[in-house]
MARGU-920247 format. One line per 5 residues: their letters; for each residue x, y, z of N, C-alpha, C. Coordinates in steps of 0.1 Angstrom, whole numbers. Layout:
N
A	X:Y:Z:X:Y:Z:X:Y:Z | ...
This chain:
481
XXXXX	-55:45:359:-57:58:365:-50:69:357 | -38:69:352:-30:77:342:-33:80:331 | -39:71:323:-49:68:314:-60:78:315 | -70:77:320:-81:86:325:-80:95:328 | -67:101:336:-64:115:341:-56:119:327
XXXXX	-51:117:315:-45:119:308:-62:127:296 | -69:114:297:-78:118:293:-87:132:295 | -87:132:308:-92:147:312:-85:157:308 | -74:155:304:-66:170:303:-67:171:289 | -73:164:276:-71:165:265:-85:176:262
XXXXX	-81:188:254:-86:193:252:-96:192:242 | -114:194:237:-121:191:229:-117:196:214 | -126:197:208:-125:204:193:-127:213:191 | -140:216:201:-142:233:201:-132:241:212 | -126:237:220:-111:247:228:-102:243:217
XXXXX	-96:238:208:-87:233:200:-90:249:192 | -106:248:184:-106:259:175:-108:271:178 | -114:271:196:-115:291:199:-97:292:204 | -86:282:206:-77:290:206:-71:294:193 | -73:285:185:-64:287:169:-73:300:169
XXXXX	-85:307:171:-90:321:161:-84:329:177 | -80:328:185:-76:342:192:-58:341:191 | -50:329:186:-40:330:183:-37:341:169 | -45:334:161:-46:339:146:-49:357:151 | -59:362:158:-62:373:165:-50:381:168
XXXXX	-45:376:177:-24:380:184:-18:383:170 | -15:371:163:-9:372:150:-7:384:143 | -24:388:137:-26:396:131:-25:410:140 | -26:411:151:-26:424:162:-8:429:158 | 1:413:159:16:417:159:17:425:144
XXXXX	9:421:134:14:425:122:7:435:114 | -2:437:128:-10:451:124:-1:463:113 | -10:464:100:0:480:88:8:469:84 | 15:458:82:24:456:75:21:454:58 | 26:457:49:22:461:37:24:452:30
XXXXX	19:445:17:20:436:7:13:442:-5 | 17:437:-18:16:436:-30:-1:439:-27 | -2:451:-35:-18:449:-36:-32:445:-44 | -39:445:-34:-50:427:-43:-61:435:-42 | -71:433:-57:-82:432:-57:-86:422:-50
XXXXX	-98:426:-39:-104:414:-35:-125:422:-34 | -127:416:-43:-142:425:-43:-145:437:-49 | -138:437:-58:-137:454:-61:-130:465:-52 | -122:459:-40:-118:470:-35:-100:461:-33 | -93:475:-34:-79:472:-34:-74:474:-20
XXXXX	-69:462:-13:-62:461:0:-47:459:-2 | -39:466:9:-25:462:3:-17:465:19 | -30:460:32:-18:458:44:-26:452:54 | -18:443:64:-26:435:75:-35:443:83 | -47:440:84:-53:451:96:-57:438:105
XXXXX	-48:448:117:-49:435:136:-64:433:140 | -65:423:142:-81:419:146:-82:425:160 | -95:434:157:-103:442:168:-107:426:179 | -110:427:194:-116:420:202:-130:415:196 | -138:429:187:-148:424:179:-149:411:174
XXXXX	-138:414:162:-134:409:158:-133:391:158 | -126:387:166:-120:375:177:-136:371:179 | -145:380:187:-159:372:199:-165:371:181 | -169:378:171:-177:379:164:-170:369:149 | -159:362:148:-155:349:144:-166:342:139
XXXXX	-171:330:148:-183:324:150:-190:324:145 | -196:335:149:-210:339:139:-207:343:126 | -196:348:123:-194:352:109:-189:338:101 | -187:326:108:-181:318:106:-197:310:99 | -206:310:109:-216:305:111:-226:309:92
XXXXX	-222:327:94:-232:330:79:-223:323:72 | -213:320:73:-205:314:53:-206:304:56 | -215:297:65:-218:278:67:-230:271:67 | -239:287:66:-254:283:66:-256:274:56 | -254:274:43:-257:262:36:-254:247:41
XXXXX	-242:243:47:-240:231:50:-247:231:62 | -246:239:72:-253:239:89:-266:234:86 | -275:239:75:-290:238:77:-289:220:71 | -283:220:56:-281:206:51:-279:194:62 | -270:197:73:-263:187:84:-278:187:94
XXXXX	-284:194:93:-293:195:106:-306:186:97 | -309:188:90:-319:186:80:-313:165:78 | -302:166:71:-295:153:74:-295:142:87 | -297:150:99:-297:144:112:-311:140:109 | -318:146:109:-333:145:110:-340:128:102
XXXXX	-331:130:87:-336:119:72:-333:108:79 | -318:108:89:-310:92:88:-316:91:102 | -323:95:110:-329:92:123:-345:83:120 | -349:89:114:-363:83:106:-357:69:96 | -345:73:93:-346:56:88:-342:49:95
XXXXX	-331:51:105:-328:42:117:-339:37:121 | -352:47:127:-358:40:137:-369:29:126 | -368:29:115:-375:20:105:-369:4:107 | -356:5:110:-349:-8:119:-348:-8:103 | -348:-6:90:-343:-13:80:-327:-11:78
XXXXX	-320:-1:81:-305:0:83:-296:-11:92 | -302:-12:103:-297:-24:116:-299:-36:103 | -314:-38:100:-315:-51:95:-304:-53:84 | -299:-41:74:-296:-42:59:-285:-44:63 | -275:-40:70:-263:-43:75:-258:-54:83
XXXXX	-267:-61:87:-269:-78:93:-267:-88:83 | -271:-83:72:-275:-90:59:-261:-88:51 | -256:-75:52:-243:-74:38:-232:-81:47 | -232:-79:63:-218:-86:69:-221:-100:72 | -230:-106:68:-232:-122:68:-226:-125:56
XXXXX	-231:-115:40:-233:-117:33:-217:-116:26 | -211:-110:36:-196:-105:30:-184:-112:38 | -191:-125:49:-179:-126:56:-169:-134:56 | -163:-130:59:-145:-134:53:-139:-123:45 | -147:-117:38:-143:-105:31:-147:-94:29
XXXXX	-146:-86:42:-151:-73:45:-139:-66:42 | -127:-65:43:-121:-57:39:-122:-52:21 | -128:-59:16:-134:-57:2:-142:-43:5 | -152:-39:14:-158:-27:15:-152:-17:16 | -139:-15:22:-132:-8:22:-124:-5:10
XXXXX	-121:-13:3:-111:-7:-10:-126:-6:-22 | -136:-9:-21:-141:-7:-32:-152:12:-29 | -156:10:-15:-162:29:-11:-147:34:-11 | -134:34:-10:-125:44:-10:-120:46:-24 | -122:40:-36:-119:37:-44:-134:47:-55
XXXXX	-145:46:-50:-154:52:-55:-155:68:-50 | -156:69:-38:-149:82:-27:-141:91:-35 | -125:81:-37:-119:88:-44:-125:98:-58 | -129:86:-66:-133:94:-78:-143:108:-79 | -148:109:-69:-159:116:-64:-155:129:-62
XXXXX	-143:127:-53:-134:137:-50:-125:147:-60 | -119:135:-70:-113:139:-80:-121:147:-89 | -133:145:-91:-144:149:-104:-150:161:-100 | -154:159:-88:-164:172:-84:-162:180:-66 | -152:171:-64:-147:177:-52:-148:172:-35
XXXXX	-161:158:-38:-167:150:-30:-159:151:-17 | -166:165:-9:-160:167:4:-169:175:15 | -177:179:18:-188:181:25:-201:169:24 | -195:167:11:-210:158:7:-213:142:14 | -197:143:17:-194:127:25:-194:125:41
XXXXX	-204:137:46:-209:135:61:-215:128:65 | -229:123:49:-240:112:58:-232:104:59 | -218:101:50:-218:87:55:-207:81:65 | -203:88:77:-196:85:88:-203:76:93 | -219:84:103:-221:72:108:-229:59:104
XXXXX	-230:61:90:-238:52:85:-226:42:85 | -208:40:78:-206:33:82:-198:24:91 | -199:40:103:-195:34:117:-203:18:119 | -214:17:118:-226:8:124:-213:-3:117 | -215:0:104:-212:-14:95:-198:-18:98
XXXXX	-189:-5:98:-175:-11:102:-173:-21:113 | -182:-12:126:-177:-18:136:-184:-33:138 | -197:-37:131:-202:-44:133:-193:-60:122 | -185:-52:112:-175:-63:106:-163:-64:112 | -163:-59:128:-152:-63:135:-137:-52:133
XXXXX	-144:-41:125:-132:-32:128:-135:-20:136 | -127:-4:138:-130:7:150:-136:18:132 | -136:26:144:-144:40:139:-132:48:132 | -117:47:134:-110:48:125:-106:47:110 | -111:35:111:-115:25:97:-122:32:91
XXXXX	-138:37:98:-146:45:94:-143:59:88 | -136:61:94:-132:74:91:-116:78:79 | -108:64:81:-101:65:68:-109:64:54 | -118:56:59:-124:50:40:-128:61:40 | -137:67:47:-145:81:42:-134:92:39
XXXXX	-127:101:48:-118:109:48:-106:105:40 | -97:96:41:-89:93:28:-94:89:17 | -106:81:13:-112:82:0:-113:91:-7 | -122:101:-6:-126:113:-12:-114:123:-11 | -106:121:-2:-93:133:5:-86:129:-10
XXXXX	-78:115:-7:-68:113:-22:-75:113:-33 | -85:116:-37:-93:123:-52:-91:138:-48 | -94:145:-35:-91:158:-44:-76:165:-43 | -69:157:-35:-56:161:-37:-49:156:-52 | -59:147:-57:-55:139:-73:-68:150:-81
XXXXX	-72:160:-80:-84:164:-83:-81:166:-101 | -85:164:-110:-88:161:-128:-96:175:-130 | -108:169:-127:-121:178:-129:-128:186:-123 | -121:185:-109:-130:190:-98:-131:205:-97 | -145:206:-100:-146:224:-102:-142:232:-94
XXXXX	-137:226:-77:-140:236:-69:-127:235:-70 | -117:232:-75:-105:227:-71:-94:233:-85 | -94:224:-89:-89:225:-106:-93:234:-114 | -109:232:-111:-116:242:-122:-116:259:-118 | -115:264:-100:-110:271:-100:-102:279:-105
XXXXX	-91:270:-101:-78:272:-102:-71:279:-117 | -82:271:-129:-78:272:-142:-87:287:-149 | -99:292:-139:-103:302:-144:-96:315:-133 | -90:310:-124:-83:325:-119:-68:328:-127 | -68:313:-136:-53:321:-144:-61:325:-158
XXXXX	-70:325:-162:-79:327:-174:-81:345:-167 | -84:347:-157:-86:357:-152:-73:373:-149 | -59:367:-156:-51:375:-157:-46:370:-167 | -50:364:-178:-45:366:-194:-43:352:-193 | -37:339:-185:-31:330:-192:-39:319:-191
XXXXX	-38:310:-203:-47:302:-208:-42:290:-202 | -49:285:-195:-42:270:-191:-48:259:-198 | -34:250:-192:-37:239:-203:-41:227:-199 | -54:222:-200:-63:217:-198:-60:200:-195 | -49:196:-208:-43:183:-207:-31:178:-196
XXXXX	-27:193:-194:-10:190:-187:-22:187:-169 | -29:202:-165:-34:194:-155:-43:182:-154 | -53:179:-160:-55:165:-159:-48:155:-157 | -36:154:-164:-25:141:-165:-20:140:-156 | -15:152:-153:-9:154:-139:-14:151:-126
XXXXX	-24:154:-126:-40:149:-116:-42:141:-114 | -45:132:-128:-43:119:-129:-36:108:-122 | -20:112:-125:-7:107:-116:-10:103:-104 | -15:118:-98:-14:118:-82:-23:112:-81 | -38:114:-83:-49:108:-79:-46:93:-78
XXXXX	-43:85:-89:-40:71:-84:-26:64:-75 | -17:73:-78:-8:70:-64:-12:74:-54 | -21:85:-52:-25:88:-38:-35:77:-31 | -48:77:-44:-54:66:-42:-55:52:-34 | -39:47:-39:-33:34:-38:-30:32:-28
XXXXX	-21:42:-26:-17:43:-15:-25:41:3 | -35:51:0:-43:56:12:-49:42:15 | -55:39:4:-64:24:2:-56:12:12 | -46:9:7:-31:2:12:-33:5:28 | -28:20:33:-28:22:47:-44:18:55
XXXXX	-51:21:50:-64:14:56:-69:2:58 | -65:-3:46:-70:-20:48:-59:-23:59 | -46:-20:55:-37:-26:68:-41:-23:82 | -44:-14:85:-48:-13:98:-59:-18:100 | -69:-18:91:-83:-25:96:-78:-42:98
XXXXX	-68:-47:91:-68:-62:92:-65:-61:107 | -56:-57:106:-48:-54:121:-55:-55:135 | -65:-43:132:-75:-45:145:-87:-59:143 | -85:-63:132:-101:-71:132:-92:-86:135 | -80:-84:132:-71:-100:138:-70:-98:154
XXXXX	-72:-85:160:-62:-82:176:-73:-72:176 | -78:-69:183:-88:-60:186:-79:-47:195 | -72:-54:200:-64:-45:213:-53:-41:202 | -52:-38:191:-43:-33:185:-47:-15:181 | -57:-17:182:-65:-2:178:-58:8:188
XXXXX	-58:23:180:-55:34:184:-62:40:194 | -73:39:191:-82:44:201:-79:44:215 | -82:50:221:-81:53:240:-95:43:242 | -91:40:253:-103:34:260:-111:39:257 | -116:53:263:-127:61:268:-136:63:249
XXXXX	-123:60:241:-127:61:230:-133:47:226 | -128:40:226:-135:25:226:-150:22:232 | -152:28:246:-161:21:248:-171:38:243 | -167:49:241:-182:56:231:-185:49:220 | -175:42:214:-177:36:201:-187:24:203
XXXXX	-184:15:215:-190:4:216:-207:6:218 | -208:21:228:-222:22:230:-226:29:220 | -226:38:208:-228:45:199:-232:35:188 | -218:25:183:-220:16:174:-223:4:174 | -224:-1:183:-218:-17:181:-236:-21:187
XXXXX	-240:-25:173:-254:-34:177:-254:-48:182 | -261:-54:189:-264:-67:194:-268:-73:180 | -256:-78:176:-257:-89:167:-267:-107:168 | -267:-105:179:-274:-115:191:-289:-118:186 | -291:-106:184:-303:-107:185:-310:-104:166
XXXXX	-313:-113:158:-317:-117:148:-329:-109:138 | -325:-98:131:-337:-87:124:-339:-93:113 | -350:-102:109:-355:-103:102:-353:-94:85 | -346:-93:76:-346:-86:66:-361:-91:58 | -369:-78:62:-386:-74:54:-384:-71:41
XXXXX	-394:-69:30:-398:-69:17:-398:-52:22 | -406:-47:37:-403:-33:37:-391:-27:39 | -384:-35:45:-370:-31:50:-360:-30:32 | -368:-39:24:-357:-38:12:-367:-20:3 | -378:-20:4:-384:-7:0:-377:3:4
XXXXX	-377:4:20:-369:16:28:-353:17:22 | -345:8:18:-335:7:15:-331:12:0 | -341:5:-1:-337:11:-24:-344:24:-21 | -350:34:-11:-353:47:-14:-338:54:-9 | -337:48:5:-320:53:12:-314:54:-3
XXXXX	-312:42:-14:-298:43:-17:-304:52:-32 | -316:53:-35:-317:68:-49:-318:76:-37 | -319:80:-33:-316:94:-25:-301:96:-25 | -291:86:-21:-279:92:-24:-271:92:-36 | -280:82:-44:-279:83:-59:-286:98:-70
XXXXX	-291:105:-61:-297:112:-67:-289:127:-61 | -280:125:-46:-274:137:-42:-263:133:-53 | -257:125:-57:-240:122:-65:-244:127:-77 | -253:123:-83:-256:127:-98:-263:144:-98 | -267:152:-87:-271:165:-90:-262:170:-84
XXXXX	-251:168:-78:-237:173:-77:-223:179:-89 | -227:160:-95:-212:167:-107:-216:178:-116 | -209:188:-118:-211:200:-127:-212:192:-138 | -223:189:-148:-223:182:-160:-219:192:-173 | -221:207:-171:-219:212:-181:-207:218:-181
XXXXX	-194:213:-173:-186:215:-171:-175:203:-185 | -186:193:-184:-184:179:-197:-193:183:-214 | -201:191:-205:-207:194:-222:-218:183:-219 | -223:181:-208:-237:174:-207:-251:179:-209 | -256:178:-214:-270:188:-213:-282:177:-213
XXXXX	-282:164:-211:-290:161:-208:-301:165:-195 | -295:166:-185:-302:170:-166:-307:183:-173 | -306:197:-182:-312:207:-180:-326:208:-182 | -334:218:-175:-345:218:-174:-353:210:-167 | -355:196:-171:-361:186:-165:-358:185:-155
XXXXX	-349:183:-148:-347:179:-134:-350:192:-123 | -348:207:-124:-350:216:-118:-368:218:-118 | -374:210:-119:-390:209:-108:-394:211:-97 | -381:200:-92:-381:202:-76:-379:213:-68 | -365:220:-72:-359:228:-64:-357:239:-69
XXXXX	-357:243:-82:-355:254:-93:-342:253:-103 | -333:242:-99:-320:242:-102:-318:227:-110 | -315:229:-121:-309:212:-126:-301:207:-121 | -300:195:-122:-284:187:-117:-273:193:-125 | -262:190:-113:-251:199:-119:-255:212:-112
XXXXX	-263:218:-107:-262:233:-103:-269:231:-88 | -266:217:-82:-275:219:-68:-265:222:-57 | -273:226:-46:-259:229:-38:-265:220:-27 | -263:222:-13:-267:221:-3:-284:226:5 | -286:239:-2:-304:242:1:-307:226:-7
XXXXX	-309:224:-22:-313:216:-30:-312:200:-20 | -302:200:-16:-302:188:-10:-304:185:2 | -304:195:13:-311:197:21:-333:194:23 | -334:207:13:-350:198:7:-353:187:5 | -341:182:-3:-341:167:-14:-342:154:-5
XXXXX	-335:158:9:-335:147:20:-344:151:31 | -347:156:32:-367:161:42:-376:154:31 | -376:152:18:-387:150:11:-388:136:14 | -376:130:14:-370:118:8:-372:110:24 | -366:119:32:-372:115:52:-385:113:53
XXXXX	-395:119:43:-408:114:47:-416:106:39 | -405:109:28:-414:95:17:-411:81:28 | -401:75:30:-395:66:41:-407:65:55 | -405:76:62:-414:76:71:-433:70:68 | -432:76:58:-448:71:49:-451:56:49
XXXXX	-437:52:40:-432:35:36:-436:29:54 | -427:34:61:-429:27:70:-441:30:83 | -451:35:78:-466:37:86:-461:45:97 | -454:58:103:-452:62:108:-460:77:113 | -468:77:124:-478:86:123:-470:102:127
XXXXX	-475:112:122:-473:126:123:-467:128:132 | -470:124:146:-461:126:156:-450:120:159 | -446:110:156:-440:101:152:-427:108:145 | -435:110:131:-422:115:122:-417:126:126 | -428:140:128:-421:154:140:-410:149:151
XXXXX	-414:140:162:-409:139:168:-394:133:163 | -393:123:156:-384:116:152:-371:125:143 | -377:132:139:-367:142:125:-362:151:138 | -369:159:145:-356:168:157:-351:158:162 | -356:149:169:-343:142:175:-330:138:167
XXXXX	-333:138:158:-320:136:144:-314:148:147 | -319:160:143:-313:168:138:-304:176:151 | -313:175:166:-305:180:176:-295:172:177 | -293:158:175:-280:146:175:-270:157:161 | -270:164:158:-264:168:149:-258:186:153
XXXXX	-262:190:160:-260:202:163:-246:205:164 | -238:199:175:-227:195:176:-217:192:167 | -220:188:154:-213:186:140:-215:203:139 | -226:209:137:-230:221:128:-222:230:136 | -222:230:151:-213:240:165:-197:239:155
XXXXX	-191:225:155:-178:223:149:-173:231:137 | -183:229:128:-181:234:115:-183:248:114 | -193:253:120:-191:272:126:-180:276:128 | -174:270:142:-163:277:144:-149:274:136 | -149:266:135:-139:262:121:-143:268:110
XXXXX	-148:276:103:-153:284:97:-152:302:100 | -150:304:113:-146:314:118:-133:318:119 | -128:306:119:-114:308:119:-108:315:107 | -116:309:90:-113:311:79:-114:328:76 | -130:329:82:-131:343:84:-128:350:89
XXXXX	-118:351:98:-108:361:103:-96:365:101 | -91:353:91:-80:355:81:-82:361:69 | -95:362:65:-100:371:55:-103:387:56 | -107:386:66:-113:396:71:-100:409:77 | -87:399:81:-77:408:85:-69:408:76
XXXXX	-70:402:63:-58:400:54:-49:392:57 | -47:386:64:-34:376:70:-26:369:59 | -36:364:51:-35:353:44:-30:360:32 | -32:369:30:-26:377:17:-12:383:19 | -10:385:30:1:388:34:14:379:32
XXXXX	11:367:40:16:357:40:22:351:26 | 7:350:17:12:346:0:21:355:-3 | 20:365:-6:27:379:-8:41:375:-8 | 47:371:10:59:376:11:62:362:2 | 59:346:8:60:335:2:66:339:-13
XXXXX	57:342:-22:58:345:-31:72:349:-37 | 76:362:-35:86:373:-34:101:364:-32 | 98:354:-24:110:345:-16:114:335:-29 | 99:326:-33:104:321:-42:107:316:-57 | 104:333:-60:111:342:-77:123:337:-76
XXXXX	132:333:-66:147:335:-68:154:320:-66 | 144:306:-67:146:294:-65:150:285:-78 | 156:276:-80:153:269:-90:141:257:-93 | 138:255:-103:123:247:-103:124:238:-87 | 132:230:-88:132:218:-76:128:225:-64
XXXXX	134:235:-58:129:240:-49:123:248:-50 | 118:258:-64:105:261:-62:89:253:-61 | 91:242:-69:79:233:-66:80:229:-45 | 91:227:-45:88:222:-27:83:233:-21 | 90:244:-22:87:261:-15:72:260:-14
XXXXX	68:258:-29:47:268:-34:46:256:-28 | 46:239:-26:38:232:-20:37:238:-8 | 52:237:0:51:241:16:46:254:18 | 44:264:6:36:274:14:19:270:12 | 17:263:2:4:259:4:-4:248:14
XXXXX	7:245:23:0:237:34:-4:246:43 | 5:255:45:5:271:54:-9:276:49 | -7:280:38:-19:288:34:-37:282:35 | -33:264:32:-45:256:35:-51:256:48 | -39:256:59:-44:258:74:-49:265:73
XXXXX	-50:276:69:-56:291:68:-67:292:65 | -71:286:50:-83:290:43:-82:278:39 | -89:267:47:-97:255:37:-104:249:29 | -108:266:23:-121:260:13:-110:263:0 | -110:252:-6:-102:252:-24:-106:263:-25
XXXXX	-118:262:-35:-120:274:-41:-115:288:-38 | -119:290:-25:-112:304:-22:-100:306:-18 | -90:299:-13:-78:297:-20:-72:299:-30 | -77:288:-37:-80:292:-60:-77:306:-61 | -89:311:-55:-86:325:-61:-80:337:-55
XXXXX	-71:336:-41:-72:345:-35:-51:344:-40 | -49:327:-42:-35:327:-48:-34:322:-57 | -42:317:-68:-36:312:-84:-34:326:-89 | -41:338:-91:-33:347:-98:-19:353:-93 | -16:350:-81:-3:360:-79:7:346:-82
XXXXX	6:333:-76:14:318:-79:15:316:-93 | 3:315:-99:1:314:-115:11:319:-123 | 10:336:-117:21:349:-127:36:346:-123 | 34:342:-112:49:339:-106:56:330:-115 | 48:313:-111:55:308:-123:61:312:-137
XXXXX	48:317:-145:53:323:-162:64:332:-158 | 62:338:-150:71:352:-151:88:345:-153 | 90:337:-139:103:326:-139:107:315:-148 | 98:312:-157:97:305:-171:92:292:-165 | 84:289:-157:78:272:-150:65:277:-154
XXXXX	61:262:-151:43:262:-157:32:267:-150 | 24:275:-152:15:276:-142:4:267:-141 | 3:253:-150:-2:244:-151:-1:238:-143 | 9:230:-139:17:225:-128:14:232:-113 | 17:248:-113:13:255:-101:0:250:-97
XXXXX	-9:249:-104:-26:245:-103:-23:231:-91 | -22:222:-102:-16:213:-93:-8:209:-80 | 1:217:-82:5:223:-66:-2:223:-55 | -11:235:-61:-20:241:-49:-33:231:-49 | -36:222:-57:-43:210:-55:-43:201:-48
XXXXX	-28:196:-50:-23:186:-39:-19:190:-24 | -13:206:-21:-10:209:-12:-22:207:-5 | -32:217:-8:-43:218:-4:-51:208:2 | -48:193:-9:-63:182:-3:-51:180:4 | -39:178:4:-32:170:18:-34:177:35
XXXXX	-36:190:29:-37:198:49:-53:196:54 | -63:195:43:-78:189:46:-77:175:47 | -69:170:54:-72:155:58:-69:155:74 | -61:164:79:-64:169:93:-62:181:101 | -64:190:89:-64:203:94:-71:208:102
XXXXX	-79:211:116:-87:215:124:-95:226:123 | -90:233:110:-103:245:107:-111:239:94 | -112:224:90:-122:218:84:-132:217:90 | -142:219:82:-158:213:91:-157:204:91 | -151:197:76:-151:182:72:-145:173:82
XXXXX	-133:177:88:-126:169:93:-130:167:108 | -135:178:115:-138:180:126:-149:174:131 | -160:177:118:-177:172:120:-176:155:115 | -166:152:112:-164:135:109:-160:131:121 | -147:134:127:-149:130:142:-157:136:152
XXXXX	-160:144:149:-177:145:159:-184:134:158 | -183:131:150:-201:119:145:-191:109:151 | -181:100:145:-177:90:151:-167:90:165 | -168:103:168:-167:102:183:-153:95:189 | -145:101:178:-129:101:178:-120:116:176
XXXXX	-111:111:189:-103:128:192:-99:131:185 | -93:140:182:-86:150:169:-74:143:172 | -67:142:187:-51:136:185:-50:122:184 | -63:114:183:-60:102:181:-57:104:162 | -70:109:155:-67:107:144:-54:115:136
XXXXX	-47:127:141:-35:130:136:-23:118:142 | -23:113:152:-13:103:151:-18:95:143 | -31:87:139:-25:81:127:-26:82:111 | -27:95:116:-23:101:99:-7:107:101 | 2:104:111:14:115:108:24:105:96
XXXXX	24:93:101:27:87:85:27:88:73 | 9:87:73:6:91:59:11:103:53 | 9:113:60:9:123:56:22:129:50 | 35:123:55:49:124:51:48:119:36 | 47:106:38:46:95:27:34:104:14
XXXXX	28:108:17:18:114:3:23:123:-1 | 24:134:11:37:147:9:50:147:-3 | 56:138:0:67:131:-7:63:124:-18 | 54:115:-21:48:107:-35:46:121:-42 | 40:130:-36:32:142:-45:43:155:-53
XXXXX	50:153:-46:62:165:-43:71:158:-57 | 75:144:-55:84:137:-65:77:141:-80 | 63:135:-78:55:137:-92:55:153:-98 | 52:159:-85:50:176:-93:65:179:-96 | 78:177:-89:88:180:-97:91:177:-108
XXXXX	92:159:-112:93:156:-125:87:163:-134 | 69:168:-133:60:174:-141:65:189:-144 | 74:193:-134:74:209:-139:89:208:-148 | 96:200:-144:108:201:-152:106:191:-169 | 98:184:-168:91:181:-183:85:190:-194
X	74:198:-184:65:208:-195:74:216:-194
């Protein structure tokens, strides 16, 4: 009974995010005129907090909603592709087949997708893009005897410790390296990769390490899992298929399946920025479909790319007109709720833009720590970049809104702004692994239908422990170059 009534008082995802945007609201109201260092932002020069109007606060959302249309339509369109191949019964069947095929050693699936995840992450930033696969491998987790947590480490710390280890990742690194190109200084290309490097595989290892341990954990002791009841048994009716009952793996079910897996062979490869490597193979040829080569697709592109790809499937498996209509909304309304999540977590970002908050904040940060020595400057710019990541979760705009003022800072104090990059790399992927104004993080436990306080308790560990691995590395690195 304490249990249950504990459960009712826990608040959802969406009351979690409408109070962070009417606190942030107060915030900005207290610090209404306060003045900072002034920034080009768009052609126009801002240089003080302006307190968020009531407008303001109700009109969040929606403004949250325009800077998400690309992923909102992609996620809705996504509900629609993976509902049409579910009801094909080739996914139930294909996953019958790999946990027969794997048993005794399922924890192998876990270090080898977190391990690929990662790289994904590191290269091109692989983090919206890893939505389809929550509940695809909810099914398979739980059906190899572990929870939706599992699910949700391989996917979220996979891809998470690649871009807090991010090399190449444009949205991230590559940023980062043209907003210092953008006030004179030339960065250097080798110190951050290496550097990246470092982290990426200690972070890597690490994360990998904390997952398989807990997955043994619960797959030896079931009652060891984090989960709440109330969470266990959504999981059980959501995931857990009747093993019982024996799906034939068809010659169509392996058709349906090798189209599932070039379709997401075909989203990973029109993702990495290739001309970012000096690739030019993908130009021209591949923009047929959508207007855009690989390397330049976004979410419209892949959006289409998986409607096309939902009905080639639907076709394979003789599914009549109504059929398929009816089948793709029912996907896509199972999805709405991810798209609601990522709006307003998104609104949140836009109201810290919109009032300056966040510039404010860098500003004074900044000013504080001109007067540190390296050791505690590197701890300072991380700890203000977890602050600032709460704030604004998207890398990129981040990138740019603080590598030029962090960047100058460094040179100016004689430390690298190479290293800074880095900083704001790692700070950054570390607060997107449970920061609540992610879509990513929010719309992943949407789907696997795990609370936000279940999964920050069991990331408060990690999250010390990476903090610390990252912090050691970036010290050494700045006191070297």
């Amino acid at each position: 009974m304490a249990k249950e009534k504990k459960k009712r008082r826990e608040l959802s995802s969406f009351s979690i995010l409408f109070i962070i945007i009417i606190v942030l609201g107060i915030i900005t109201k207290l610090l209404n005129g306060q003045s900072f260092t002034p920034q080009d932002i768009d052609g126009t020069m801002v240089d003080h907090v302006v307190g968020a109007h009531l407008y303001d606060i109700v009109m969040a959302p929606f403004n949250g909603f325009k800077d998400a249309i690309d992923i909102s339509i992609f996620i809705l369109v996504l509900g629609g592709f993976l509902n049409l191949v579910t009801q094909t019964g080739a996914l139930e069947a294909g996953i019958q087949h790999v946990v027969k095929k794997l048993k005794g050693n399922e924890l192998m699936i876990i270090a080898i997708l977190m391990f690929l995840f990662s790289i994904g992450g590191s290269t091109y930033g692989m983090s919206e893009e890893t939505i389809p696969f929550y509940s695809l491998l909810a099914v398979t987790m739980v059906a190899a005897g572990f929870d939706t947590i599992v699910t949700i480490g391989t996917v979220l710390l996979g891809s998470g410790a690649g871009v807090i280890g991010s090399t190449v990742n444009p949205f991230s690194t590559g940023v980062a390296m043209d907003a210092l190109n953008g006030i004179g200084i030339k960065p250097n290309a080798v110190i951050i990769i290496a550097v990246g490097g470092v982290i990426w595989f200690t972070t890597t290892m690490y994360c990998i390490y904390v997952v398989m341990s807990y997955a043994k954990k619960v797959k030896a002791d079931r009652g060891s899992t984090i989960l709440s009841l109330q969470e266990q048994k959504d999981m059980d009716e959501e995931f857990l298929k009747d093993d019982s009952k024996e799906i034939p793996f068809t010659k169509k079910h392996k058709i349906i399946l090798s189209l599932f897996a070039f379709c997401f062979l075909v989203m990973i490869v029109s993702l990495i920025p290739w001309g970012e490597f000096g690739v030019t193979i993908f130009n021209n040829w591949t923009a047929f479909l959508t207007g855009n080569s690989f390397g330049d697709w976004y979410f419209g592109d892949l959006a289409m790319w998986f409607f096309i790809m939902g009905l080639a499937i639907a076709i394979v498996n003789r599914f009549s007109e109504k059929e398929i209509v009816s089948t793709f909304i029912q996907g896509s309304s199972d999805m709405l709720s991810v798209v609601l999540i990522i709006v307003v977590a998104r609104g949140a970002s836009s109201l810290m833009s919109t009032t300056h908050l966040d510039l404010y904040i860098l500003d004074k940060a900044a000013s504080l720590l001109g007067t540190l020595s390296p050791i505690l400057f590197v701890i300072g710019a991380y700890i203000l970049y977890l602050l600032l990541s709460f704030l604004i979760p998207s890398t990129s705009g981040l990138a740019y809104v603080s590598i030029p003022v962090m960047g100058a800072l460094a040179q100016k104090v004689g430390m690298s702004p190479d290293v800074m990059v880095m900083i704001f790399a790692s700070g950054c992927g570390l607060v997107n692994l449970v920061t609540p104004t992610s879509g990513v993080v929010m719309g992943g436990l949407q789907i696997t239908k795990v609370n936000y306080s279940t999964w920050t308790k069991f990331m408060m560990k990690p999250l010390i422990v990476i903090g610390v691995m990252n912090v050691i590395i970036l010290i050494v690195s700045m006191l070297l170059v």
